[in-house]
N, C-alpha and C positions, 0 to 999 in steps of 0.2 A: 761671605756673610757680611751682612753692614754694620757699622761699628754705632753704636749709639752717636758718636759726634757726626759721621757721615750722614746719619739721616737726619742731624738738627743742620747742617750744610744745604742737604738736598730741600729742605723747607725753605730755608732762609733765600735758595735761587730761587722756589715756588713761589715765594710769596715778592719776590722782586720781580719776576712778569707779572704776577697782578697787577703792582703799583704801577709798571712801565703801560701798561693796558686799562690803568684807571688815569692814567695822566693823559692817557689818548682820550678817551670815550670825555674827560673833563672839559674836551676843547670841541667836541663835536659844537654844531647849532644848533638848537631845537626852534624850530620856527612857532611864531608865536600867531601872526597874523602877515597879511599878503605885504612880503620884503621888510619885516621886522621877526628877528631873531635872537636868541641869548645864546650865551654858551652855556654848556651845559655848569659849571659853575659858579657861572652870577645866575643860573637857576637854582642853584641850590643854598645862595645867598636870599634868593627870593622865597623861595621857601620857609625857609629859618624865621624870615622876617613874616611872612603868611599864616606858620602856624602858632605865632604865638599872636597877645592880644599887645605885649608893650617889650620894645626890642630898644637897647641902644648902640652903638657903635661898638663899646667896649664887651656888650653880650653877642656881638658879631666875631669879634675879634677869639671869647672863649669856645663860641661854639664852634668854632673851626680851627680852633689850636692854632692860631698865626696871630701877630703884631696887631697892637690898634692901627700902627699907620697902615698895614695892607689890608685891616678891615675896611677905614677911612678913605682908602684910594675906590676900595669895592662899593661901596658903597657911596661914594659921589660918581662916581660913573655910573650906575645904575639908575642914581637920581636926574643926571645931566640923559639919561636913555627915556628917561619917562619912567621908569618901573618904580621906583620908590619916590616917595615922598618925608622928607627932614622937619621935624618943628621942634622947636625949643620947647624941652621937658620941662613940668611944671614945678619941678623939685629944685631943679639946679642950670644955672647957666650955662656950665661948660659940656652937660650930655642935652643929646638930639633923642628924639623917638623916632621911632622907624616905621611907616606905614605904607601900604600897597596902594599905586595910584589903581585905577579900573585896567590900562593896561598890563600893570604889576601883578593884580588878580590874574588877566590872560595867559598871562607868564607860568603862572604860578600853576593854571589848572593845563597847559600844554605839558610842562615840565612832567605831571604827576599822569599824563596820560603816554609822555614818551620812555619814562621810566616803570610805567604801573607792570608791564607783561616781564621787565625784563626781575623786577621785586617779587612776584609772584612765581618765578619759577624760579629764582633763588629759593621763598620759603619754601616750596615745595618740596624739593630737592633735602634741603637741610630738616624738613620732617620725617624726612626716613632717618636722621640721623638719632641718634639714644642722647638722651638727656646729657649723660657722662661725656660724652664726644663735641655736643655743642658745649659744655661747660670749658671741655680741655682746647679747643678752637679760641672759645672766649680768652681764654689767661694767654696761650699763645698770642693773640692780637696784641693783649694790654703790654706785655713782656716785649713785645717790639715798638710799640708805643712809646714806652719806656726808656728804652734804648733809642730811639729817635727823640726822642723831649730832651733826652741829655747831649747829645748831638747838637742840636739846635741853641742848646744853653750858652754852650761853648763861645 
């Protein structure tokens, strides 16, 4: 019989092949148009920047829980790619706004069609699942979250 601590073990290896198999799927390429592609990462930096109306660096940098300088790096290489476009925010000197060139849009809507099948049969999946069981999934994620923020602090 499994002891309570074996089966927070046996989660904690389950959920390190996810990440080991989300760090892969991050690097794939999503082709965007003919010999122009992202990774799947600076797609999802594209995004971020897409679906909002007014992004800066530093809202780059929270929404993906990493550094403003490796938001700053992500986001001059996507600029220096064509996909974003940088202009001095009307507020303050030292923030940029973050906007989608017409390529950046192509990006944006390739990303959301290479990911749409694989999003929809996740929810799928996770609607059979009880309320109670996505809430306890949910606190499990935050609770390694968690424990990784403090990691990183270090």
């Amino acid at each position: 019989m499994e002891t309570k601590d074996d089966l927070i073990l046996g989660t904690v290896r389950q959920f390190q092949r996810v990440a080991a198999k989300y760090a892969r799927i991050e690097e794939l390429p999503i082709p965007v148009e003919d010999g122009i592609e992202v990774t799947t990462r600076e797609a999802h930096t594209i995004e971020a920047v897409g679906n909002r109306k007014q992004m800066s660096v530093t809202d780059v940098a929270n929404a993906f829980g990493i550094t403003k300088s490796a938001a700053s790096q992500m986001v001059s290489k996507l600029c220096d790619k064509g996909f974003l476009e940088k202009k001095q925010a009307p507020h303050s000197n030292k923030e940029f706004q973050l906007t989608l060139t017409p390529l950046g849009r192509k990006a944006f809507e390739a990303h959301a069609r290479f990911h749409g099948e694989d999003k929809e049969a996740l929810m799928e999946r996770l609607r059979g699942y009880s309320l109670s069981q996505i809430a306890t999934i949910s606190v499990l994620l935050e609770a390694i979250g968690e424990v990784m923020d403090n990691r990183l602090s270090r």
